[in-house]
N, C-alpha and C positions, 0 to 999 in steps of 0.2 A: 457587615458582609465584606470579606475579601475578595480580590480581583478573580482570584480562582473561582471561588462560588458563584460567584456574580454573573463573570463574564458570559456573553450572550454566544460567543464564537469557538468552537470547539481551536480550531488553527486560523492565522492570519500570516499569508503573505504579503510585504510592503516592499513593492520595487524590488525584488533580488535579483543581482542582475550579476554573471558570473563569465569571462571571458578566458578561453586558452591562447593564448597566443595572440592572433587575428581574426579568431573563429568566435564570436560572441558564442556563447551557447546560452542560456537563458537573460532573457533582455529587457530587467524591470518589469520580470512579472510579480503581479497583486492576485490572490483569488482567497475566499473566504468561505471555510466549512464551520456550518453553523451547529452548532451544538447538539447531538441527536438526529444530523442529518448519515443518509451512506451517499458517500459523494464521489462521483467518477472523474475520474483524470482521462483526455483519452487524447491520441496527436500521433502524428506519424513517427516512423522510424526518424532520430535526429531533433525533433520538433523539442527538444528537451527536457523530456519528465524527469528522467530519472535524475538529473542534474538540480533539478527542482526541487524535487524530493530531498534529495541529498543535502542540500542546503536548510530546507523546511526543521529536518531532523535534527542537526548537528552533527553531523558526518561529513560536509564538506563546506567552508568559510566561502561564504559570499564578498564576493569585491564592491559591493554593495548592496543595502537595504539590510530589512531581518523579519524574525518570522518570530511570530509570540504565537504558546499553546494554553489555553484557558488565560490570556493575557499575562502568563511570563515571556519572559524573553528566551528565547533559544542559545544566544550567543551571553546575554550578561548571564545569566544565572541555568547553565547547563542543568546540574545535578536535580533542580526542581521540575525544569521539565521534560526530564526523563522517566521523573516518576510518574507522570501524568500521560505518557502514550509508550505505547510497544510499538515496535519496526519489524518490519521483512523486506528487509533489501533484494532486488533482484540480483542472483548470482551469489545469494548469501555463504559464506564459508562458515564451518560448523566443524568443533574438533571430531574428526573421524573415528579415534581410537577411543571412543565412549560410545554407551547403549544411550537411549532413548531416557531412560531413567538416570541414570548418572550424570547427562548432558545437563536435564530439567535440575536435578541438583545442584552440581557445579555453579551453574546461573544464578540458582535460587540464592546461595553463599557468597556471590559475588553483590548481589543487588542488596543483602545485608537481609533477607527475612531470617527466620528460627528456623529449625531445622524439624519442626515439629507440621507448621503451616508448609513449607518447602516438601515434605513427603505427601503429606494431603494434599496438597495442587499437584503436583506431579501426579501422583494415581490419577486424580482425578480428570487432568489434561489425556494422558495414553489411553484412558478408559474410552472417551469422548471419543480423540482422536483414530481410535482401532489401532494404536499403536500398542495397546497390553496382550499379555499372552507370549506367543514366541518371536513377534517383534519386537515386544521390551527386551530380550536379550541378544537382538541382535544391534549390531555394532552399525553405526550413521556410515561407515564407508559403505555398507551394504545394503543401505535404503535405494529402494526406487526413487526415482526425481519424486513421484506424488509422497512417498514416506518422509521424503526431505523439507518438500514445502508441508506439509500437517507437522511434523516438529518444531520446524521455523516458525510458524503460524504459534505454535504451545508455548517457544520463547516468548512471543510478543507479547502474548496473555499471562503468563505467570506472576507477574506482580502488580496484576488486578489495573491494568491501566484503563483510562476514559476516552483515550482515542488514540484508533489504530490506523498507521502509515505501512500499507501495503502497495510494495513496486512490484507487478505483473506476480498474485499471486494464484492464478492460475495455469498460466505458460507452461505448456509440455506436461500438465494433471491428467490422470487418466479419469476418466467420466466418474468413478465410484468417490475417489479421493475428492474432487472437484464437486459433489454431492455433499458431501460429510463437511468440506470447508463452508459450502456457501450456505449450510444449516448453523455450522456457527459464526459467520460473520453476521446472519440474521438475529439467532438469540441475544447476542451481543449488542442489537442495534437497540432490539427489541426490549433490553434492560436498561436502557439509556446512554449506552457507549455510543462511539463516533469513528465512522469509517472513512477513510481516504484510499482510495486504491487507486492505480494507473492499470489501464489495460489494452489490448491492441484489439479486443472481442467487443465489437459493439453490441450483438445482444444479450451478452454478458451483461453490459453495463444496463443496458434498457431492464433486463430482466431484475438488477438487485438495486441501483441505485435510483435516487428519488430528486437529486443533483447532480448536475454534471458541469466540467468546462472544459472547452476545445482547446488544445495548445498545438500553435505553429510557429516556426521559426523563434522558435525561445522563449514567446510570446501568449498568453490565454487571453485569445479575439473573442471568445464567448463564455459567459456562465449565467446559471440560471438553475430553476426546476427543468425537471426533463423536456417534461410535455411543452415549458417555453420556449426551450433549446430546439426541439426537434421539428415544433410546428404540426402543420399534418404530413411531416414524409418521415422518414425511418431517420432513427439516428445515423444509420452510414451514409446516407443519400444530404443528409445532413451534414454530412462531415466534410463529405469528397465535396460539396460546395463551399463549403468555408473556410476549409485548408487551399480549393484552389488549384488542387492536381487535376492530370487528364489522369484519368483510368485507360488504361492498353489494353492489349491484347486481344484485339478486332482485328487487327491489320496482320499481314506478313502470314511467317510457318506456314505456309499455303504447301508446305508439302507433308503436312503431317494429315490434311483430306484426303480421304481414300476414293 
């Protein structure tokens, strides 16, 4: 049995630790999604996910540590484990001047499938995703944000990967779209693929994942199962103590009482 088969850990972070300038931005963080888990990333504005992320993927070179997916390596040997997770970067760019169907192709030719499987995943992605009909011929500049993230989302899945790195794929979803995603981040899990997501919605995460870790200041100070994480109080009441902020907005605007 090879390390891929084997391994017991969908993603492993080891120390990544990545600095701009003076501004540390992720600070030897370690956390560890286990294979068949949906696992939530969650941390304030700045606390450093997407940087994390970024790093996890191979999207952006860590000034140290590294990140192995089903026990490859991220940085030695790129091309393998790429084939092994799909991404949805937050802020993803997407050529505009292609449909929904031409996009999923384009991609499919580029990741090197046949063009026979690439038409069948594609249908069958738009199908899924409510993007067939007279949104398959409309053109990605004229996707709603939720038609952009279910496209994004069709990317990450087209060539059948085993574990999915999603950065805030809910933000700015209107409730339908945001329905249809989180039915298939579920059948996905529920087939034995592997979820990572970051999100600023704590009972988003309460509601879909089964793992979570807290990240502050660069750093992931907690990870666990939920219900270890969260104790008996709510994952935000959880959070707001472990990151360590005051919550505002008690005090002052005393002229906005009527």
């Amino acid at each position: 049995m090879n390390e891929v088969e084997g391994g017991s850990a969908a993603l492993r972070l080891f120390g990544l630790h990545k600095v701009f300038g003076e501004y540390t931005a992720v600070d030897h963080a370690e956390l560890t999604v286990a294979a068949g888990s949906f696992y939530g990333l969650v941390g304030p504005n700045g606390a450093g996910k997407t940087t994390a992320l970024s790093m996890a993927v191979g999207l952006l070179r860590p000034d140290e540590g590294r990140s192995e997916v089903f026990g490859v390596d991220v940085w030695d040997d790129p091309l393998a484990a790429r084939k092994l997770m799909g991404v949805l970067p937050d802020g993803l760019a997407l050529p505009e001047r292609l449909t929904g169907r031409e996009l999923l192709t384009y991609l499919g030719q580029l990741r090197g499938l046949d063009p026979a499987t690439v038409a069948e995943r594609a249908a069958e992605l738009l199908e899924v995703m409510e993007l067939a009909g007279d949104a398959e011929r409309t053109l990605v500049v004229d996707y709603s944000t939720g038609m952009r993230k279910k496209i994004g989302l069709a990317t990450a899945l087209l060539h059948a990967p085993r574990l999915l790195v999603l950065d805030e794929p809910f933000e700015a979803v209107d409730p339908v779209s945001a329905a249809t995603i989180k039915r298939i981040l579920n059948r996905f899990v529920a087939g034995g693929g592997s979820v990572l997501l970051s999100s600023h919605v704590m009972a988003l995460v309460e509601q879909l994942c089964d793992t979570v870790a807290v990240m502050a200041k660069g750093r992931v100070v907690v990870e666990g199962p939920l219900d270890v994480v969260r104790g008996g109080s709510s994952l935000e009441d959880t959070f707001v103590e472990l990151v360590g902020v005051k919550v505002g907005g008690g005090e002052g605007l005393s002229w906005l009482a009527s």
